[in-house]
N, CA and C atoms as a LAMMPS dump frame, in Angstrom:
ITEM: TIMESTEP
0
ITEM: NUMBER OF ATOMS
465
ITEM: BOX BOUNDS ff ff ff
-5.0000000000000000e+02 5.0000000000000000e+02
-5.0000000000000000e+02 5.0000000000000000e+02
-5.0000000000000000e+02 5.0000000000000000e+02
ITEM: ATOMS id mol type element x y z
1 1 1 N 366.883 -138.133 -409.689
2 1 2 C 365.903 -138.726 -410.575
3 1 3 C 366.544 -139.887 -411.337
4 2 1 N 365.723 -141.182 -411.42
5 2 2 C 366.133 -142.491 -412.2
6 2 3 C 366.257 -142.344 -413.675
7 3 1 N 366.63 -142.204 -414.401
8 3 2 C 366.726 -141.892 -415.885
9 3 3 C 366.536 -142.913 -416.279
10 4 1 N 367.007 -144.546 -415.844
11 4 2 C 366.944 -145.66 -416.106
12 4 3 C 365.656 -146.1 -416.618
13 5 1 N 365.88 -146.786 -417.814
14 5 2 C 363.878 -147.078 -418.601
15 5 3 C 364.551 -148.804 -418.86
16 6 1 N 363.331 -149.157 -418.908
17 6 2 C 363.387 -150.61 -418.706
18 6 3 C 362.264 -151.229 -419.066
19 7 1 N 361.839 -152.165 -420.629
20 7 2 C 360.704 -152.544 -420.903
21 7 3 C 361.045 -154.463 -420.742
22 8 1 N 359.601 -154.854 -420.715
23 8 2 C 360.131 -156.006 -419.896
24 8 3 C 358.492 -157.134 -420.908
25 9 1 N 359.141 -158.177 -421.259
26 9 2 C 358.625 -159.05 -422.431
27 9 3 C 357.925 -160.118 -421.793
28 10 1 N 356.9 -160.061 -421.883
29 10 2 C 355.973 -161.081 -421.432
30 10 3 C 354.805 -161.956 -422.292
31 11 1 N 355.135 -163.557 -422.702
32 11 2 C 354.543 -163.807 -423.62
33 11 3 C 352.877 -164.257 -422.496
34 12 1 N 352.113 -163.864 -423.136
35 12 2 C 350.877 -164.173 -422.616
36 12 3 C 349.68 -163.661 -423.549
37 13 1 N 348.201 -164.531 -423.399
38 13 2 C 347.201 -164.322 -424.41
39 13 3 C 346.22 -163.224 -423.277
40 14 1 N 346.214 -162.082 -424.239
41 14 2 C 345.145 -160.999 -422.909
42 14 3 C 343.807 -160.743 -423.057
43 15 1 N 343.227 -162.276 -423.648
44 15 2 C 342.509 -162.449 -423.807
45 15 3 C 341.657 -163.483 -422.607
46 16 1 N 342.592 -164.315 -421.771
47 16 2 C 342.572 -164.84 -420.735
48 16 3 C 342.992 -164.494 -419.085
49 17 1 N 342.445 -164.078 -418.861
50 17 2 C 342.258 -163.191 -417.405
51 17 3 C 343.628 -163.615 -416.555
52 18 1 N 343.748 -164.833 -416.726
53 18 2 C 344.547 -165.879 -415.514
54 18 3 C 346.52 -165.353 -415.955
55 19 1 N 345.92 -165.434 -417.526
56 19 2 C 347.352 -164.832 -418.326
57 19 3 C 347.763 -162.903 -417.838
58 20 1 N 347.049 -162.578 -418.101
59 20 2 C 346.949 -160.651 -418.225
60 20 3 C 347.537 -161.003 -416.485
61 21 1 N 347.106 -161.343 -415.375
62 21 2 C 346.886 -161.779 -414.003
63 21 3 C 348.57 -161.55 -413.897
64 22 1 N 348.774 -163.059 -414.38
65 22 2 C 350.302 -163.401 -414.281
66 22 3 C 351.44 -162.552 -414.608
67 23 1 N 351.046 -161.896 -415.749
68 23 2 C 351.981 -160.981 -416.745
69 23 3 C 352.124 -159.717 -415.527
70 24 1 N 351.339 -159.382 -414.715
71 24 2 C 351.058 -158.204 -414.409
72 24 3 C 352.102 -158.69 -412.674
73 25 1 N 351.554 -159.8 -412.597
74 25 2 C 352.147 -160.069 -411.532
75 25 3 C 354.288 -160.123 -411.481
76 26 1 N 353.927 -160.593 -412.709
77 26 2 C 355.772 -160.903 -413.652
78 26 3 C 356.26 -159.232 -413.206
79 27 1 N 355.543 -158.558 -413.708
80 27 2 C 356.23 -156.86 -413.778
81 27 3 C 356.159 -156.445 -412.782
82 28 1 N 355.124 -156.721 -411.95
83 28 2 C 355.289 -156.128 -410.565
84 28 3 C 356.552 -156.728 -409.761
85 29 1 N 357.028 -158.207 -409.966
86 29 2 C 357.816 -158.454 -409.045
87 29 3 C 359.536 -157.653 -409.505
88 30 1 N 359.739 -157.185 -410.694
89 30 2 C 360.705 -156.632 -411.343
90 30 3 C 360.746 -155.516 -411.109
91 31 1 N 359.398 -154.342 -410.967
92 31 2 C 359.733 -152.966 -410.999
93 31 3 C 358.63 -152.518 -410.026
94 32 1 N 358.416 -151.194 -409.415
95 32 2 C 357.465 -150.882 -408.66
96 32 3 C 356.334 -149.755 -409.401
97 33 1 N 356.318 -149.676 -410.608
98 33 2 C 355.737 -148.728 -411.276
99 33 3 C 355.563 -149.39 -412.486
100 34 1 N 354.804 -148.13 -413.152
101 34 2 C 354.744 -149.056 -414.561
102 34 3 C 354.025 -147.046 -415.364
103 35 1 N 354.746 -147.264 -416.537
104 35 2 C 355.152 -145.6 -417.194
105 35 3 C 353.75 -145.486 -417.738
106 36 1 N 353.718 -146.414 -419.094
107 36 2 C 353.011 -146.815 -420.54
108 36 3 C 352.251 -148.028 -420.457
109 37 1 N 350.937 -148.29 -420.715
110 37 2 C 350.571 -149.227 -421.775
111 37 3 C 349.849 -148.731 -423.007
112 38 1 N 350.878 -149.641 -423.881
113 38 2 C 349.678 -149.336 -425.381
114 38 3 C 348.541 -150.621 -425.371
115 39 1 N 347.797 -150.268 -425.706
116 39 2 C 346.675 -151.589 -426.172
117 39 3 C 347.012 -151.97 -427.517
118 40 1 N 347.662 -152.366 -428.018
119 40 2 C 347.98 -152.546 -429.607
120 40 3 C 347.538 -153.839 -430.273
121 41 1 N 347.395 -154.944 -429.376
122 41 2 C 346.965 -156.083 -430.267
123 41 3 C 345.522 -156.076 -430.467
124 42 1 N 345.576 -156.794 -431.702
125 42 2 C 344.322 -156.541 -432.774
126 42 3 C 344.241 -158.207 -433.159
127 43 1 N 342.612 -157.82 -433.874
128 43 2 C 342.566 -159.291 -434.525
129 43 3 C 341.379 -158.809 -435.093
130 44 1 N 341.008 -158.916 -436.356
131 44 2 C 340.452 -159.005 -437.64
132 44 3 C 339.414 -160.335 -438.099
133 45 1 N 338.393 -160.694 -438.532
134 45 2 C 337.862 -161.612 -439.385
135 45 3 C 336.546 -161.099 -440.112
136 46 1 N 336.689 -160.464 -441.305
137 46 2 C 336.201 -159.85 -442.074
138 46 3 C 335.407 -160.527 -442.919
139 47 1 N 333.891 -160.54 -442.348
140 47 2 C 332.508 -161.7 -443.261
141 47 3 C 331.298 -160.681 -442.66
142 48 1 N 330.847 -160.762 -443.589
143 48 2 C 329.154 -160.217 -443.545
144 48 3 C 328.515 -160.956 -442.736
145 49 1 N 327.683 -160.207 -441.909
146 49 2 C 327.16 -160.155 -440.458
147 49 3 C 326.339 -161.618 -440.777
148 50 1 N 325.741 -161.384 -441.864
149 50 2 C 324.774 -162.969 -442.051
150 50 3 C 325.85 -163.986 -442.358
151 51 1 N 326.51 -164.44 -442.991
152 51 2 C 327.49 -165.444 -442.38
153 51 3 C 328.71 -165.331 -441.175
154 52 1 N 328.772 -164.754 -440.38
155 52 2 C 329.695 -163.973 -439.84
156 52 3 C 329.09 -165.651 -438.445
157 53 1 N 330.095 -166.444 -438.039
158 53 2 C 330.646 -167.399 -437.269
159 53 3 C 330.422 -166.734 -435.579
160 54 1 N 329.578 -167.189 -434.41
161 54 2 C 330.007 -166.604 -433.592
162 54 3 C 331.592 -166.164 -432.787
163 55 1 N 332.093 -167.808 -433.23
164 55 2 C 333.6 -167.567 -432.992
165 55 3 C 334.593 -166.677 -433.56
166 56 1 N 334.034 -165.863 -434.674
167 56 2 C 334.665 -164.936 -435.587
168 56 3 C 334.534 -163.662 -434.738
169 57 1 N 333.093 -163.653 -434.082
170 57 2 C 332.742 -162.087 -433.675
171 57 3 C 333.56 -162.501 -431.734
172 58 1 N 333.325 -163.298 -431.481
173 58 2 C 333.956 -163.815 -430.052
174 58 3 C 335.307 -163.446 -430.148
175 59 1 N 335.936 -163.975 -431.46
176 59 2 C 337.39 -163.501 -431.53
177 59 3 C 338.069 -162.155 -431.82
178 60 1 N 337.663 -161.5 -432.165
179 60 2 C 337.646 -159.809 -432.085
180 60 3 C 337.332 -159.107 -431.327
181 61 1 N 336.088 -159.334 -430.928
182 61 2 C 335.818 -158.582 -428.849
183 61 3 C 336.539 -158.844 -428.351
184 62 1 N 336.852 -160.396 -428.195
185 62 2 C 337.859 -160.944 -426.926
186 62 3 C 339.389 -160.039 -427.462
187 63 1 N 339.821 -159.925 -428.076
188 63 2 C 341.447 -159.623 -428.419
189 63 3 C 341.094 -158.342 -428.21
190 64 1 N 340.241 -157.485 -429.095
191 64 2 C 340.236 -155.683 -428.994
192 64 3 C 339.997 -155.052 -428.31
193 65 1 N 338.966 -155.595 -427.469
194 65 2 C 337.97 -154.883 -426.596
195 65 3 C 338.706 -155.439 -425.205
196 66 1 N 337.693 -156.859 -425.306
197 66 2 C 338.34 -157.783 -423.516
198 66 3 C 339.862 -157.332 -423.406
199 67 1 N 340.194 -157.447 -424.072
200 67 2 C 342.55 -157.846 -424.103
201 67 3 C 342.673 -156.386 -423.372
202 68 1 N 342.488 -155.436 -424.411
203 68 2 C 342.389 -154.013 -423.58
204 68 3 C 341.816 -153.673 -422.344
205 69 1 N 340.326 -154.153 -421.787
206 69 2 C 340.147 -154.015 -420.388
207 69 3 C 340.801 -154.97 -419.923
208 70 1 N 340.998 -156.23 -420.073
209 70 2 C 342.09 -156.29 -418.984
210 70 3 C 343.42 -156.039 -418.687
211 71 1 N 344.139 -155.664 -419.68
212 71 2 C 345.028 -154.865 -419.557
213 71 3 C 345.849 -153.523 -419.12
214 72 1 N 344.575 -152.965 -419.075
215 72 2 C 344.35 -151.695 -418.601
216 72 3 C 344.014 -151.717 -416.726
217 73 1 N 343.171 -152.831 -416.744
218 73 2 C 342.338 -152.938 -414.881
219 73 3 C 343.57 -153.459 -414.073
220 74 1 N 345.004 -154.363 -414.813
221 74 2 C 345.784 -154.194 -413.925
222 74 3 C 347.085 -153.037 -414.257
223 75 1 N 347.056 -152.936 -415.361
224 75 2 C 348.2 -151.64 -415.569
225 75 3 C 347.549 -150.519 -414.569
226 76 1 N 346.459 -150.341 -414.996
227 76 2 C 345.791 -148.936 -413.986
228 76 3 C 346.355 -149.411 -412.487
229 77 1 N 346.061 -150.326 -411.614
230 77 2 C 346.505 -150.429 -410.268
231 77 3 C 347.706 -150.182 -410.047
232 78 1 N 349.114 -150.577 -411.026
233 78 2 C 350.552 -149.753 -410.826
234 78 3 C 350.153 -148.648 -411.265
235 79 1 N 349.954 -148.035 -411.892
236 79 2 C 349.851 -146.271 -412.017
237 79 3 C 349.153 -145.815 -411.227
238 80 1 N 348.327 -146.271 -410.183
239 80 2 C 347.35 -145.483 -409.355
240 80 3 C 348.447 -145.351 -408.554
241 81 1 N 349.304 -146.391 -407.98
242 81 2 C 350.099 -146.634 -407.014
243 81 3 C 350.881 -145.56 -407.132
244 82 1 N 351.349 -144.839 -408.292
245 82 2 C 352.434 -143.786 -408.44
246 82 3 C 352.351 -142.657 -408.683
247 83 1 N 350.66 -142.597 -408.667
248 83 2 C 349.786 -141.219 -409.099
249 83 3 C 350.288 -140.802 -410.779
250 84 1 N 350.934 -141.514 -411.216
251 84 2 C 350.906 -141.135 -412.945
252 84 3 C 350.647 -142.567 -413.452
253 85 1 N 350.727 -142.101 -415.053
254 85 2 C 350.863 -143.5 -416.055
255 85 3 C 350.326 -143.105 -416.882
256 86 1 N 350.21 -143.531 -418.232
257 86 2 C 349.846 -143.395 -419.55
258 86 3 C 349.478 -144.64 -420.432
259 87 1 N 347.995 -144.779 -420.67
260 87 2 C 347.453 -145.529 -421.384
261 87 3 C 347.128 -145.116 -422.798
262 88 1 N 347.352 -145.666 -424.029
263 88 2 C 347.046 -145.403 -425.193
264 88 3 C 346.824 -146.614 -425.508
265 89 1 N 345.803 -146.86 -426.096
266 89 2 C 344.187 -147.9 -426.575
267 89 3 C 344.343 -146.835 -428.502
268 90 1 N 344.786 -148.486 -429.423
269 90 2 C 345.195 -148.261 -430.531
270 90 3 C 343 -148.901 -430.896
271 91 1 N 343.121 -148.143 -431.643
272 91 2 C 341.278 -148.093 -432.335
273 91 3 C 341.521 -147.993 -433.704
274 92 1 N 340.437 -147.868 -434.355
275 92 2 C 340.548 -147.18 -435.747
276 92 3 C 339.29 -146.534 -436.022
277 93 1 N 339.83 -145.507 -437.453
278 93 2 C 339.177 -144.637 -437.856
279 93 3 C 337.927 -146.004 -438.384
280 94 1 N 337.97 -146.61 -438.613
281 94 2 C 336.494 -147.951 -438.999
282 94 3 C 335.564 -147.38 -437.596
283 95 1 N 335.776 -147.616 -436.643
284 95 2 C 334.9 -147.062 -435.538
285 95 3 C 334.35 -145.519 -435.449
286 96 1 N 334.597 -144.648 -436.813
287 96 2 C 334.303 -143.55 -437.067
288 96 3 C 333.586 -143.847 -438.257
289 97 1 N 333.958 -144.128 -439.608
290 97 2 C 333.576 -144.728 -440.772
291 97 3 C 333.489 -146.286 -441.019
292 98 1 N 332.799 -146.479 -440.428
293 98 2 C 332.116 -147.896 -440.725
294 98 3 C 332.492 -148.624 -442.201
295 99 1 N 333.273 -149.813 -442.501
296 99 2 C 333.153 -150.588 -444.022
297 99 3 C 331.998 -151.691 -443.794
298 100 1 N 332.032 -152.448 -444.96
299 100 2 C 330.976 -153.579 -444.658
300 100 3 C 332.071 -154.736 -444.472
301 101 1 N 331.32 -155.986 -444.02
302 101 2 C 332.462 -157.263 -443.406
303 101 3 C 333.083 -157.18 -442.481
304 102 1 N 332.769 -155.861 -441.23
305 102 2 C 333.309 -155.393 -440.083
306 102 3 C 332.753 -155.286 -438.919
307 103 1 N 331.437 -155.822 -438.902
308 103 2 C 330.839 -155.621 -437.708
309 103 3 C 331.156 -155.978 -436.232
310 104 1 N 332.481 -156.538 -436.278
311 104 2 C 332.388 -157.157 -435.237
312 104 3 C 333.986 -156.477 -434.652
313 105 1 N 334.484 -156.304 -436.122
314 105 2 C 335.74 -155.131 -436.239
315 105 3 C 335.327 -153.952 -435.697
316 106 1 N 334.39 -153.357 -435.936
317 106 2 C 333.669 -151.93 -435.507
318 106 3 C 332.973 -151.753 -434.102
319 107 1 N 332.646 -152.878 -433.686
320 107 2 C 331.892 -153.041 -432.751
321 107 3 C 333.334 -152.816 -431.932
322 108 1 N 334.305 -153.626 -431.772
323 108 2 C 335.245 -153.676 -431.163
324 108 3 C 335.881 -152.675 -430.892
325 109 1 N 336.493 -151.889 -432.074
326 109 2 C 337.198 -150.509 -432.094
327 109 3 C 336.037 -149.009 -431.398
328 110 1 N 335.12 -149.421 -431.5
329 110 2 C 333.903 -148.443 -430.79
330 110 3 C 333.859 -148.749 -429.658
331 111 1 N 333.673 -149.473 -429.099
332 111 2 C 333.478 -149.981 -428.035
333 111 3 C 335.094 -149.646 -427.33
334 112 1 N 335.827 -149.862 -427.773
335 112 2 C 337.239 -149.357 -427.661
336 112 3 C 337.636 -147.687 -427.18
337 113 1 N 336.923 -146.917 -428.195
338 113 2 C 336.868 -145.737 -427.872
339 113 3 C 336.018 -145.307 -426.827
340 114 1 N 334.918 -145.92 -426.565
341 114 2 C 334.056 -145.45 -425.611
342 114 3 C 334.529 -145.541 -424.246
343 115 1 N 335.665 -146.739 -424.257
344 115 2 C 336.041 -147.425 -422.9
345 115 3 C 337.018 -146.151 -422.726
346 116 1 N 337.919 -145.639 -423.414
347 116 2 C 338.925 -144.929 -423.759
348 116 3 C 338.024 -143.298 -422.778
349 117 1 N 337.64 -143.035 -423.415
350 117 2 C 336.501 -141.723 -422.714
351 117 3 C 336.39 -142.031 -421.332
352 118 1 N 335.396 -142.997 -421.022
353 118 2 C 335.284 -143.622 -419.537
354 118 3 C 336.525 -143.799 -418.75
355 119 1 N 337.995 -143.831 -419.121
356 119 2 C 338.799 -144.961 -418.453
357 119 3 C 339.184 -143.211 -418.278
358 120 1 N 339.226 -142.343 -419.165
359 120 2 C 339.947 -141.112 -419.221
360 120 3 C 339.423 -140.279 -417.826
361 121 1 N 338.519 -140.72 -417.44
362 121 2 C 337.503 -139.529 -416.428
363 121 3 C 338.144 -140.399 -415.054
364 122 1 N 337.501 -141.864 -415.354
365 122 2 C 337.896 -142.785 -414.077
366 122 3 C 339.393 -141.909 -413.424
367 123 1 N 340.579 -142.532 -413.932
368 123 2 C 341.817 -143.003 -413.893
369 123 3 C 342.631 -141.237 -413.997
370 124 1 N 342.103 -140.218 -414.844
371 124 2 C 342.345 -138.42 -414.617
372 124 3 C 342.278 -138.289 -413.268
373 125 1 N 341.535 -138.961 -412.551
374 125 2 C 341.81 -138.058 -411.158
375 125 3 C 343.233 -138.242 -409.926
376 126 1 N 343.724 -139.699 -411.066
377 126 2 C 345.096 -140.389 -410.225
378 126 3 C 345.863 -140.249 -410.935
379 127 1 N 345.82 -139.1 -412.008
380 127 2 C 347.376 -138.863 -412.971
381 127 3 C 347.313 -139.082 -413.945
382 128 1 N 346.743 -140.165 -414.304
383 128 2 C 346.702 -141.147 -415.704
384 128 3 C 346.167 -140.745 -416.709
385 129 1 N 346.717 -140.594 -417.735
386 129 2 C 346.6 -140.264 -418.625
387 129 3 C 345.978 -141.158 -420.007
388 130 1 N 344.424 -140.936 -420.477
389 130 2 C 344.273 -142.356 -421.293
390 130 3 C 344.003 -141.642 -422.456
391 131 1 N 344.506 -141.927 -423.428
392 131 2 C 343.89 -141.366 -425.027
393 131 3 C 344.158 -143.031 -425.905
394 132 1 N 343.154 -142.585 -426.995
395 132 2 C 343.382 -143.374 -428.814
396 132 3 C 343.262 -142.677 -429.52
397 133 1 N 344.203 -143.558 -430.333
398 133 2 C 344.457 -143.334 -431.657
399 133 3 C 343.707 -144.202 -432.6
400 134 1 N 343.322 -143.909 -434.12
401 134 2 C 342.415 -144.046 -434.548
402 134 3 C 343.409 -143.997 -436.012
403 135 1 N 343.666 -145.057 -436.52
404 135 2 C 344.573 -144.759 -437.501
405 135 3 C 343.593 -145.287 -438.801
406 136 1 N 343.985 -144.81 -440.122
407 136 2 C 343.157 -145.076 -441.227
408 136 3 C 343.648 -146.115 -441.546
409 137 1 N 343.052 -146.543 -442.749
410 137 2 C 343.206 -147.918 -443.692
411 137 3 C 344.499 -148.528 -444.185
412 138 1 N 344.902 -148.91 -444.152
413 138 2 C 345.901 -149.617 -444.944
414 138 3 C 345.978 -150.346 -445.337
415 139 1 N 346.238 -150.361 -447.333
416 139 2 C 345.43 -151.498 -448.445
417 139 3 C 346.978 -152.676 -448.093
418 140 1 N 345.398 -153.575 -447.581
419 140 2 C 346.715 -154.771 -447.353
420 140 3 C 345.909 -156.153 -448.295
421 141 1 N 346.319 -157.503 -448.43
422 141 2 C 345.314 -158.53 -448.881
423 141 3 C 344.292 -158.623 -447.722
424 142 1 N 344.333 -158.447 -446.785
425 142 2 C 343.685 -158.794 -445.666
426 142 3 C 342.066 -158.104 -445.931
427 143 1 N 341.998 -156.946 -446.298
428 143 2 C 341.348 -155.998 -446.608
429 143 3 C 341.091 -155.838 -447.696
430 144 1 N 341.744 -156.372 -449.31
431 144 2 C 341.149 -156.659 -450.292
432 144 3 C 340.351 -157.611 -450.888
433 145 1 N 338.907 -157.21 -450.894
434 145 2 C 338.228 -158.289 -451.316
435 145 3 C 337.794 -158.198 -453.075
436 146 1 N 337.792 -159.726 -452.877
437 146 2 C 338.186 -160.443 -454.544
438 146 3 C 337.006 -160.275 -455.123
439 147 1 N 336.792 -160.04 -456.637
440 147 2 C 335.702 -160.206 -457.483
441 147 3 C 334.859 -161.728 -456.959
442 148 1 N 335.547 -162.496 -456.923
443 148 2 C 335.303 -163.764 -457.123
444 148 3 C 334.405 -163.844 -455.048
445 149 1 N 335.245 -163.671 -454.319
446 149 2 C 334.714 -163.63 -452.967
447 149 3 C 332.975 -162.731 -452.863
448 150 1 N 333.108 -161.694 -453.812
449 150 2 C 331.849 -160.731 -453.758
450 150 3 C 330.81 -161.829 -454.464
451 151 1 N 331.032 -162.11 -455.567
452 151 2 C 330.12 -163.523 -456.071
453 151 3 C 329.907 -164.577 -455.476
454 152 1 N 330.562 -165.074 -454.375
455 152 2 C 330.405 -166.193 -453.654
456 152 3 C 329.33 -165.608 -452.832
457 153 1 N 329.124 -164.231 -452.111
458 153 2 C 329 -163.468 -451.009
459 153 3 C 327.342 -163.819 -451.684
460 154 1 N 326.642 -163.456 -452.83
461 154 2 C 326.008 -163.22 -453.307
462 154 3 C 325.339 -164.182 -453.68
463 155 1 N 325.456 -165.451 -453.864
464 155 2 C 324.715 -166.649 -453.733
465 155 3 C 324.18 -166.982 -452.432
């Protein structure tokens, strides 16, 4: 048995098909398997649905949701190949408890979990293993909104 572990750095946006493509292609030519993917990148823009920018809500599907299926549609093809693998798709508890200024945050992380369920039934019958995690809040500025921002909100 190989004991040897080996993680391997690939800058690319997985938000662009052609990128996730390449990256996947990068690892395949290095190793013949593939153990883990986490889905971990995130992206945030926190505005009430009535001013809320389409490019705001475009940019949170595309990174949370899209980044993760495609990440997953070619990680899954090395793990089918080896009859195992392990996917973990990072969500949050917001996709359980809803805040306001998140709709597009929530939409994402739900939509996240649902894929997570589906990908679990698909991809169980070739080994693979898919779960999320769903982590709570953490008071950051990002997430604190200002007296002054709630009064703007309100005009």
């Amino acid at each position: 048995m190989n004991n040897e572990r080996k993680a391997y750095i690939v800058k690319a946006d997985i938000t662009k098909h052609e990128d996730v493509k390449n990256m996947y292609e990068y690892i395949r030519s290095k190793t013949d398997r593939l153990d883990i993917l986490v889905n971990n990148a995130g992206a945030n823009s926190m505005n009430y649905i009535s001013y809320m920018k389409e490019e705001e809500w475009d940019k949170v599907i595309d990174t949370n949701l899209k980044g993760a299926f495609l990440c997953s549609k070619y990680a899954s093809k090395l793990m089918i190949a080896c009859n195992k693998g392990n996917i973990v798709n990072i969500s949050s508890d917001s996709a359980i408890t809803p805040g306001v200024r998140q709709v597009n945050y929530v939409a994402s992380k739900s939509g996240l979990i649902a894929m997570t369920r589906s990908m679990a039934k698909e991809l169980g019958i070739f080994g693979i293993r898919v779960n999320a995690v769903a982590p709570g809040l953490i008071k950051t500025d990002l997430n604190n909104m200002s007296k002054n921002e709630i009064e703007r909100v309100k005009k």
